[in-house]
C-alpha positions as CSV (number, residue, x, y, z in Angstrom):
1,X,0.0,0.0,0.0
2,X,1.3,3.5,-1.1
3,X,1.7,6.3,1.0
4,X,-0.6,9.6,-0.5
5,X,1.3,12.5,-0.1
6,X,-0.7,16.0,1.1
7,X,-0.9,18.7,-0.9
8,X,1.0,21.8,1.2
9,X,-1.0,25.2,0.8
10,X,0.9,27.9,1.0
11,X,-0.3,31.5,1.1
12,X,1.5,34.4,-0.2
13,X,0.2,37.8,0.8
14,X,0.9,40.5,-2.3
15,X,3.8,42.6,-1.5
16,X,1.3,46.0,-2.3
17,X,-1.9,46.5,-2.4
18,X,-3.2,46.1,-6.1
19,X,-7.0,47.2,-4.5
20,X,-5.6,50.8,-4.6
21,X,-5.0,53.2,-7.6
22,X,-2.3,54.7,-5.5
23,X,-0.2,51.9,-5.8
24,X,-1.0,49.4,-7.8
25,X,-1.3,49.8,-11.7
26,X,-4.3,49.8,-13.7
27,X,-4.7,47.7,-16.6
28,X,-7.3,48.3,-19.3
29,X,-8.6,45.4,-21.6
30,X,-10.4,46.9,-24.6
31,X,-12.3,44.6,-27.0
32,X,-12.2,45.7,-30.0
33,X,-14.9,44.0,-31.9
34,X,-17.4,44.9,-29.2
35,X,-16.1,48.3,-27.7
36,X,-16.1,46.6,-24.8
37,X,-13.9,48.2,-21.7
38,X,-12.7,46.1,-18.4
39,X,-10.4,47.3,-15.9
40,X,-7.9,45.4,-13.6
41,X,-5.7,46.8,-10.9
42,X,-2.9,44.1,-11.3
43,X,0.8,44.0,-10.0
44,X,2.8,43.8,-13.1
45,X,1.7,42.9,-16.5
46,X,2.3,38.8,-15.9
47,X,-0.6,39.2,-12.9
48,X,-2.9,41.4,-14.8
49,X,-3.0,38.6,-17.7
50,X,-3.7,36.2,-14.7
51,X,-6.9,37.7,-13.7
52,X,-8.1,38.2,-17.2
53,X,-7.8,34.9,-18.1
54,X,-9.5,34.3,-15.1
55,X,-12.9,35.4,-17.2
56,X,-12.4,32.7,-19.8
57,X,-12.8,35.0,-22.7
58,X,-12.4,33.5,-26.0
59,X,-11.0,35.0,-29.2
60,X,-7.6,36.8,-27.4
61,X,-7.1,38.1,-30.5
62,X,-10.0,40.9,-29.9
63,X,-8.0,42.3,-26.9
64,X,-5.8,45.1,-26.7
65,X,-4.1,45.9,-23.4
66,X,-3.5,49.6,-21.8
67,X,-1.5,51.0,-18.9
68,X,-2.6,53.7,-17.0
69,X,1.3,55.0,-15.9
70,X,1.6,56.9,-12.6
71,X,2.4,60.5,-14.3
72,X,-0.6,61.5,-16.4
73,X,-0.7,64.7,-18.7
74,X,-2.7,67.3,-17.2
75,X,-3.7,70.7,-17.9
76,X,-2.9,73.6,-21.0
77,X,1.0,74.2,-21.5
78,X,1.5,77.6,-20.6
């Protein structure tokens, strides 16, 4: 009779907090046969691509991906 070996769980807490705009980054999917927009705050590009795959959406193709970098243009030159 074989020994069955247990599955270890181990939990990894995130090193920031990808629930804030403040320090996380925002990643926006854009389908664009369906204007369709969907937003995920992510750590890094390899995490956001983990949670969107998480939806199952076929036909990758459709999607482009945006970054929303920390220093945004704002306001009129002067």
């Amino acid at each position: 009779m074989s020994k069955s070996k247990k599955n270890k769980i181990k939990i990894i807490e995130p090193k920031i907090d990808t629930d804030t705009l403040d320090i996380g980054n925002v990643y926006m999917f854009y389908n664009t046969l369906f204007n369709i927009n969907i937003f995920i705050n992510a750590n890094g590009f390899d995490q956001a691509m983990e949670k969107f795959d998480l939806c199952n959406f076929k036909h990758r193709d459709q999607w482009k991906v945006f970054l929303q970098c920390g220093k945004q243009p704002s306001g009129s030159k002067k």
